[in-house]
N, C-alpha and C positions, 0 to 999 in steps of 0.2 A: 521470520526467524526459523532456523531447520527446516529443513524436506521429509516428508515422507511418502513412501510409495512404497504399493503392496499387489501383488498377483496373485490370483490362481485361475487355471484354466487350463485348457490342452498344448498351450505351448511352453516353451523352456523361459523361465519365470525370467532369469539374472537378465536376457538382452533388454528385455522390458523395463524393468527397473531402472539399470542404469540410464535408459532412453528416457524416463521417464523423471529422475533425478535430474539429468542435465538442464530438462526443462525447468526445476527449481532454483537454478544455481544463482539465482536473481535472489534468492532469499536471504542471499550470506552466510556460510560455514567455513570451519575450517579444519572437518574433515569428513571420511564418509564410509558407507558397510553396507552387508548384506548378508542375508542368512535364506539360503531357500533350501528345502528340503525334499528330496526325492522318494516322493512313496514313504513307506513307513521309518525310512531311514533318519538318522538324529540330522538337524539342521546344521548344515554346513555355513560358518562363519567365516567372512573374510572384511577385514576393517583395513583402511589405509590415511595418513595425515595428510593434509595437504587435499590438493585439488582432483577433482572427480577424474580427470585423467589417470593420476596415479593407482585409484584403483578399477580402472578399465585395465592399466597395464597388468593389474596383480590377478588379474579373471583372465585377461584373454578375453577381453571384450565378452566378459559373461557368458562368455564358449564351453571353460573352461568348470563353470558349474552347472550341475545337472541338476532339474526337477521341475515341476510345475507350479512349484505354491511359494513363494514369497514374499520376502518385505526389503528394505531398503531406506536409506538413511543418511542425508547430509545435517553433520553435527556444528553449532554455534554455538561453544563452548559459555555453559555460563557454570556449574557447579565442576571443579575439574578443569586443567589446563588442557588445550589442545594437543591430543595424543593419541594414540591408533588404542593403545589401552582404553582411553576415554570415550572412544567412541561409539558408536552403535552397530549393530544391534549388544546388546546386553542380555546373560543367560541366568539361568537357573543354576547351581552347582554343582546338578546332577542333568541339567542340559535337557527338562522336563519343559521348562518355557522359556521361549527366548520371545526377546519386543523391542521397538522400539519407540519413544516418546518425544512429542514435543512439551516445552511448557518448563513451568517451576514446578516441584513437589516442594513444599514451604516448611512441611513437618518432617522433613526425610531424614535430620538427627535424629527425631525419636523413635521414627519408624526404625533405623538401622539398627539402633540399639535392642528394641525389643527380635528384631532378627538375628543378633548377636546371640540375645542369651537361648534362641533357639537352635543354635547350633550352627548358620548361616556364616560365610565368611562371604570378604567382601574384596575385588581385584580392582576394582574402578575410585576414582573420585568422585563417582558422579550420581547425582539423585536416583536417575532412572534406572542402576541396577537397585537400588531400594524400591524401586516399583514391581521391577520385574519381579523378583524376588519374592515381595509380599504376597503378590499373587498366587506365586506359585506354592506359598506358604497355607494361606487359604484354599488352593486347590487341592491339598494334601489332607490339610486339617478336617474338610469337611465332606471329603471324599465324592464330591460334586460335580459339577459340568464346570467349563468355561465362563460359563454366565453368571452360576455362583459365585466361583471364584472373582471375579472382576466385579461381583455387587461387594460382596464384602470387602475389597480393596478398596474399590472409589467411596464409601462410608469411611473412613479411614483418612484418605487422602487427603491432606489439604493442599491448594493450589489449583495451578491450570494445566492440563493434558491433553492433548489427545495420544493417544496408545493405540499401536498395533502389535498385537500377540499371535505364536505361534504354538498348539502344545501339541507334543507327543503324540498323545493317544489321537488325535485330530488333523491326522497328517495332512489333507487336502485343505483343511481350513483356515481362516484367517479371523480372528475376534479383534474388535477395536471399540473404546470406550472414550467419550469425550466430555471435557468441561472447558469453555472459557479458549478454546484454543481450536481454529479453522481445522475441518476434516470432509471430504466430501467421499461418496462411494458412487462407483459407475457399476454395468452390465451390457455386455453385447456378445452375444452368439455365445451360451455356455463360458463366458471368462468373468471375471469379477475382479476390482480395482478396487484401491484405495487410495487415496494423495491426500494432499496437505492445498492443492490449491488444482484449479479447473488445468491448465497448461499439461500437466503431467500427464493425465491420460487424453487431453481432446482427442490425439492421433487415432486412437482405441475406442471412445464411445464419444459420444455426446448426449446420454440418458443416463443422468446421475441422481441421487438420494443425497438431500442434506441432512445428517445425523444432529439432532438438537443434545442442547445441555444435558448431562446426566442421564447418557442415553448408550447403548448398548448395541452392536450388531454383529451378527457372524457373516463371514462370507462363504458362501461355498461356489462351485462353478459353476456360473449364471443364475446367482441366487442370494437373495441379501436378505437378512430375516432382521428384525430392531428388536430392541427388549427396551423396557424401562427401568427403574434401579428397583424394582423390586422384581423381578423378573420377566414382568407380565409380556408379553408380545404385544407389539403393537404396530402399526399400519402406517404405511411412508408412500406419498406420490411420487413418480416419477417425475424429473422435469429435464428438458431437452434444451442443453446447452445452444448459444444462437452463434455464438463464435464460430470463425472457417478456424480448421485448424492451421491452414499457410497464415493465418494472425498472429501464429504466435512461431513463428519463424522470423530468420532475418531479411529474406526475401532478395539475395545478393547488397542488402548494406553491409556497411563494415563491423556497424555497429546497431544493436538495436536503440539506443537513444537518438541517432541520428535518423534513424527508420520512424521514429516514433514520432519526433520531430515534425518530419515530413507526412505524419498521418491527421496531424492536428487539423486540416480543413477539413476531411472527415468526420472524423470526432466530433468538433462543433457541429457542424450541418448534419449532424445524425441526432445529434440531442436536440439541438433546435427543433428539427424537423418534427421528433416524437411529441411534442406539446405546438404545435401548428397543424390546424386544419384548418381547410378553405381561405389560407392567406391571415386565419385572426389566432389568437394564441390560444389553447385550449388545454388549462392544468387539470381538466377533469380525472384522468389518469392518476393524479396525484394524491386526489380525494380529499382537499381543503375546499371546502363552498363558501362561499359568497360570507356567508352567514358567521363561517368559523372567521374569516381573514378578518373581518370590522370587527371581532371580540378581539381582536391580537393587539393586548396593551405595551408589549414591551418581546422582542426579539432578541433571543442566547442564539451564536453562531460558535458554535462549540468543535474545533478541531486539532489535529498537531501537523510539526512542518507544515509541506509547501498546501494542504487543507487551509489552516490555520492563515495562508497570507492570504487564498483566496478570499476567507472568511473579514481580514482587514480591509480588501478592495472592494467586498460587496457592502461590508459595512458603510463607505460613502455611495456607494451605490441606491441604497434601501430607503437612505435618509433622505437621499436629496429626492430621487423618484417621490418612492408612496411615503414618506414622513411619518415613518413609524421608528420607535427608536431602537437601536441596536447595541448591543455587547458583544463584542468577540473574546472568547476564552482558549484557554491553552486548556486543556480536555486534562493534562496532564496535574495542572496547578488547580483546575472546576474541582475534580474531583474529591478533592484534602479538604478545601478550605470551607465548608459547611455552607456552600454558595445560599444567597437569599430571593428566593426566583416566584415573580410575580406567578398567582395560581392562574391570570390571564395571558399568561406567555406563552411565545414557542420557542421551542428548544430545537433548533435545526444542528442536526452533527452532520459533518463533511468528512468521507473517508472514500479513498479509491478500493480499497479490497473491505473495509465490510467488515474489517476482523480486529482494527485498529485495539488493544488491551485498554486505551485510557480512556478512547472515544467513545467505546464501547460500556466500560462504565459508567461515566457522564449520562449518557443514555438512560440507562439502569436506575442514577442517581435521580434523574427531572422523571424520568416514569412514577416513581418510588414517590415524589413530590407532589404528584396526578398532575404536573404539568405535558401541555398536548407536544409530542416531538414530530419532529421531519427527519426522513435520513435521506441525504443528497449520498449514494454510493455506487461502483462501477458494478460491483460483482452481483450477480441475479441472485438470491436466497443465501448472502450474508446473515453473518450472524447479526448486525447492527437493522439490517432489512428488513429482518424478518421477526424483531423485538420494536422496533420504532412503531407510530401510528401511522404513518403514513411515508411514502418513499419517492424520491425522484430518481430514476435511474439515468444515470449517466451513458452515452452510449460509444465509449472510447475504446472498447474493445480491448484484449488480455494486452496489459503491460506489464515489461518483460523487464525492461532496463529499473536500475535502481534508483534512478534518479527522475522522478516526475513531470513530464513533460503533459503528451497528448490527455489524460485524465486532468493534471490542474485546468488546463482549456478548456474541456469539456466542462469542470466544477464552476470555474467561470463565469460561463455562459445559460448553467442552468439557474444560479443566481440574478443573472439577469432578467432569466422569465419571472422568476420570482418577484425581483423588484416591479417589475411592469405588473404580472397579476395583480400584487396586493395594491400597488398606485390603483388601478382601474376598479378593482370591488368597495375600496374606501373611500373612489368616487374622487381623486385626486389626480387624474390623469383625464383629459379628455382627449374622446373617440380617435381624433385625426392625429394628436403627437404623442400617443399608445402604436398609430400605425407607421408613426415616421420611424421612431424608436425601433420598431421590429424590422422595418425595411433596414436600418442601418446595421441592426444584428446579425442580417441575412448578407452584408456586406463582406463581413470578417472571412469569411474562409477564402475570398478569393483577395481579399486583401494581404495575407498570410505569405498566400504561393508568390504574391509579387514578392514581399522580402528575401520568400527563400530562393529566388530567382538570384540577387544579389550576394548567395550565403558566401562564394571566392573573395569579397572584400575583407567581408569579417575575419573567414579564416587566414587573410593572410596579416590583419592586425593582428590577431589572437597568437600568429606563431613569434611577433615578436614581444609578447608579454610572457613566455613561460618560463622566463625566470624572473617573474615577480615575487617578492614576500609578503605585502599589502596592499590590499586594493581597498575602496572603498567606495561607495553607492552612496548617494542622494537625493533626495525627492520629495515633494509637500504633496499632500493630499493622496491621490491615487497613486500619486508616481511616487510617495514614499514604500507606499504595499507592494510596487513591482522593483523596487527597491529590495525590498524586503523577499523576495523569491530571485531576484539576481544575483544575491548575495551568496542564498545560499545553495545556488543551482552549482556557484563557480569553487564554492569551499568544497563539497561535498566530493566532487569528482575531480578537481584539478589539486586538492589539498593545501590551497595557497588562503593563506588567512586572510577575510574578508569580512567586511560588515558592514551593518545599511545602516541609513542617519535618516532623521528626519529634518530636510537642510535647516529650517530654522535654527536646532539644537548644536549646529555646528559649533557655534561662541562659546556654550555651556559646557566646556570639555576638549571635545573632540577633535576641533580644530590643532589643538597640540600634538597630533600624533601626524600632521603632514611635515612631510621634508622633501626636497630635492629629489624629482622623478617619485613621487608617490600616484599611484593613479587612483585619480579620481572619476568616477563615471557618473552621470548628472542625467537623471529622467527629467525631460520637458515637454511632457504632451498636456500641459492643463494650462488654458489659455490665462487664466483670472492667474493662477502663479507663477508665471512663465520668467518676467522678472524677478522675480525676491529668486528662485531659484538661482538664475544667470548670474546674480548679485553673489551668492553664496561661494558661486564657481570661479567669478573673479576674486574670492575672498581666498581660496585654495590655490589659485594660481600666483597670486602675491608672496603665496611664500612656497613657492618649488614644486607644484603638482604638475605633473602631465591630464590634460584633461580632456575625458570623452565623454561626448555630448549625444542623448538617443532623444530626438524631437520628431516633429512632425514633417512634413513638406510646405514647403511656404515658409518656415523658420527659418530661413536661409541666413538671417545674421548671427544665429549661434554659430558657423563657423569664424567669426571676428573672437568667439573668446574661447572655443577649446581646439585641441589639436585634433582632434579625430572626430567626425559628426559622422552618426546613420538616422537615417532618416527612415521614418515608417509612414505609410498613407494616411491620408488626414481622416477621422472619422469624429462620431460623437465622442465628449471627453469620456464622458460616463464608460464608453466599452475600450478606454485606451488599453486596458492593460492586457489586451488579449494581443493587441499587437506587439505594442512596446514588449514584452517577454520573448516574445520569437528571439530579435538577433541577442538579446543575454543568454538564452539557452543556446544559441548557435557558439556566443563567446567562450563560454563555460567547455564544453563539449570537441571545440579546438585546441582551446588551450592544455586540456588533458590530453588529446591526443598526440600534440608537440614534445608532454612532456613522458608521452611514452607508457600512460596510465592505462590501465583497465578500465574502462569508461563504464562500461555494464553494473561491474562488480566493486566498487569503490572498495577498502579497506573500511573495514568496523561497521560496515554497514550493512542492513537490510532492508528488502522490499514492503517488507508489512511488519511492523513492532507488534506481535503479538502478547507479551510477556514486556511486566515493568522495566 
């Protein structure tokens, strides 16, 4: 949710920024600004609605403003309707501090008010001129630094922020404060950066600073200092980004979901591989022993979206392997409902950035519990990383597109180890079908490229579905959880209403909603329900569905009952869903581009839910 990106250093700030925003544009906004300032001169503001193009046109590709020290800002309107007014950056009234923020400010009626009766007016609809504002109200009031100023604000504040500020008297500098809301800071050769997420500057550094909770830093050029919320200074390692910055490029695709796509045998064999030595599986890295995994009474698999389906597909996964028992939760619904969580559990959250608002809490919640957590996440020194006990990093590299592809794969498959580790420490897996298991894991990525060999079939079914209204997915057991990610790979970016069944439940409902030409899509990689599925599909075809069938090889008589069969390579059922997912995301991904969509950037959507 929103972008932010900030500079100073010896070169002319605005080309940076906006370079550096485009790379956010995966966040979702729906509008964007910038304020740099030249020397001691007042910061020059320019905001525009609409897409980041419009305000390249309104700079002159950032030609057209001069200085070396700024910030920048794609806005996802949540206080205040989408408007160049609404947008960021946001000043002072005497243009003493201008900022911009991610995040909710939760108390900003009352803040406003008490700014009102200070003599304060107000041009925006929007919280974060109350932020601004306040600051610059305390900057006044107590005749202080920057860092005063911003301690007394964030005591004040309630909600989630991260804040990048610019004042006056501190022309070359950049101050930013955080709670509850992604922020990173870079350095290389005298310049200094600030972003909302690693992409923004990789091209510029790869030695960044993760700024923790309620924490404070200035930038100067090639210079990052931290405060604490009481002032005090305090001390940040550096850590060196491992990402190529051509990662987060599109690399001549058309699209990066399709890019991303195509990076998934990567992905997997990069995660695999970081918990494999000498050919046996080695979670050392992850810092669960022997010792901790036999106490594990009861397993939380705590995530949202396409986390959340992984976390359903590992759930048969966990159970049938090591027979440990599992819950999966919506991180969203964990959080409220005053969960009852064994003090012998683990609490594993699944999040590709690390920054997830509800995942993140959940976290918080089972900590708070003294229950032991896991975090399976993509981003190195996330905010969920770096509060969990323990972490599996995923190794799928920056994803750009909005819609989850190569990171679900990777989340996957590190579940996978999972399930095998704990099988083999609680002494439920032996030696040699621990080793067949990983031999077949190591199978997937080139099982993958075969599909995507075949991806001209798909696309050319998918271009005769883009005027569908209803689709609908079906599946038992695994194939209902890749059910469950097909569904929503194909809502999300093709916009076409869709939803997953669990086939059984078809009679209890559902069934009512097929008609003439409805399509129905039917997962059949689980041999023991291969039948009762089939059964289901000729229950939908009896009454008017068009019906496509995603099985195995060898299944050859599912083409006797649906119209359209793909076939994916045969593997163990346990790891079907890493293939079975390929050609739905290949479906999903043509059929948006038939219809002409923004595939990247879907409408109402963002890359990372940071904020409720």
């Amino acid at each position: 949710m929103c972008g932010i990106v900030g500079y100073t250093g010896k070169n002319q700030a605005a080309p940076i920024l906006l370079d550096g925003l485009s790379k956010l544009e995966y966040r979702g906004y729906d509008s964007a600004g910038l304020a740099v300032r030249n020397g001691s001169a007042e910061a020059e503001v320019v905001k525009a609605k609409g897409r980041l193009s419009a305000l390249s046109q309104k700079t002159n590709d950032g030609l057209s403003l001069k200085g070396t020290c700024g910030i920048g800002h794609t806005r996802w309107a949540t206080h205040g309707a989408p408007s160049e007014i609404n947008a960021h950056p946001h000043n002072s009234d005497d243009g003493n501090v201008v900022g911009v923020h991610n995040g909710i400010i939760e108390n900003y009626q009352e803040l406003k008010e008490k700014l009102l009766k200070h003599g304060y007016a107000f041009y925006s609809s929007t919280d974060t001129e109350v932020c601004i504002k306040l600051v610059d109200y305390y900057y006044k009031k107590y005749e202080g630094t920057p860092i005063d100023a911003l301690n007394h604000a964030m005591v004040r504040i309630r909600g989630s922020y991260a804040l990048a500020v610019m004042f006056k008297d501190y022309p070359e500098e950049i101050y930013v404060a955080r709670k509850d809301s992604p922020m990173i800071l870079g350095v290389q050769d005298g310049e200094s950066y600030v972003a909302s997420d690693v992409p923004a500057i990789l091209k510029y550094t790869r030695n960044v600073y993760y700024i923790g909770n309620l924490e404070i830093a200035k930038l100067e050029k090639g210079k990052v200092t931290f405060y604490n919320l009481d002032g005090d200074e305090i001390q940040k390692e550096l850590t060196e980004i491992k990402w190529d910055a051509e990662a987060a490029e599109k690399a001549g695709y058309e699209h990066f979901m399709i890019k991303e796509i195509h990076e998934q045998p990567k992905a997997i064999l990069d995660t695999i591989n970081s918990v494999v030595k000498n050919g046996k599986l080695d979670l050392s890295a992850v810092g669960l022993s022997d010792e901790d995994i036999k106490s594990i009474s009861q397993i939380y698999i705590v995530a949202c979206g396409s986390a959340y389906h992984v976390g359903v597909a590992a759930q048969y996964v966990i159970e049938d392997i090591a027979r440990i028992p599992v819950r999966v939760e919506l991180a969203s619904e964990f959080r409220y409902r005053r969960p009852i969580l064994d003090k012998n559990g683990l609490v594993i959250i699944i999040s590709q950035s690390g920054e997830t608002a509800d995942s993140l809490a959940a976290l918080r919640e089972a900590k708070s519990m003294g229950v032991k957590t896991l975090a399976i996440v993509n981003v190195v020194g996330s905010s969920i990383a770096r509060e969990a006990d323990n972490v599996f990093y995923t190794l799928a590299g920056p994803e750009i597109a909005v819609a989850t592809t190569k990171a679900y794969s990777a989340q996957l498959v590190a579940c996978y180890c999972l399930a095998l580790q704990f099988a083999r420490s609680c002494g439920r897996l032996e030696e040699a079908e621990e080793q067949r298991l990983l031999d077949e894991m190591l199978t997937i990525p080139q099982k993958i490229e075969k599909i995507l060999e075949d991806k001209e079939r798909i696309q050319w079914f998918a271009s005769k579905q883009a005027s569908a209204s209803d689709i609908f997915f079906i599946g038992r057991g695994i194939d209902y959880a890749i059910s469950l990610e097909g569904s929503l790979k194909l809502k999300e970016i093709s916009y076409i209403h869709s939803e997953a069944y669990a086939a059984g439940e078809l009679k209890h409902g559902t069934i009512s909603l097929i008609e003439d030409g409805t399509l129905v899509i039917g997962i059949l990689t689980q041999s023991e329900l291969y039948e009762k599925t089939v059964s289901n599909l000729v229950e939908c075809k009896s009454r008017g569905a068009y019906l496509v069938g995603v099985t195995t090889y060898g299944n050859y008589n599912t083409e006797d009952t649906t119209d359209f069969t793909v076939y994916v390579p045969q593997i163990d059922t346990h790891f079907a869903a890493s293939l079975a997912v390929i050609p739905l995301q290949l479906l999903s991904y043509y059929v948006s581009v038939s219809r002409g969509l923004d595939v990247d950037k879907p409408r109402n959507l963002a890359k990372s839910v940071t904020v409720e």
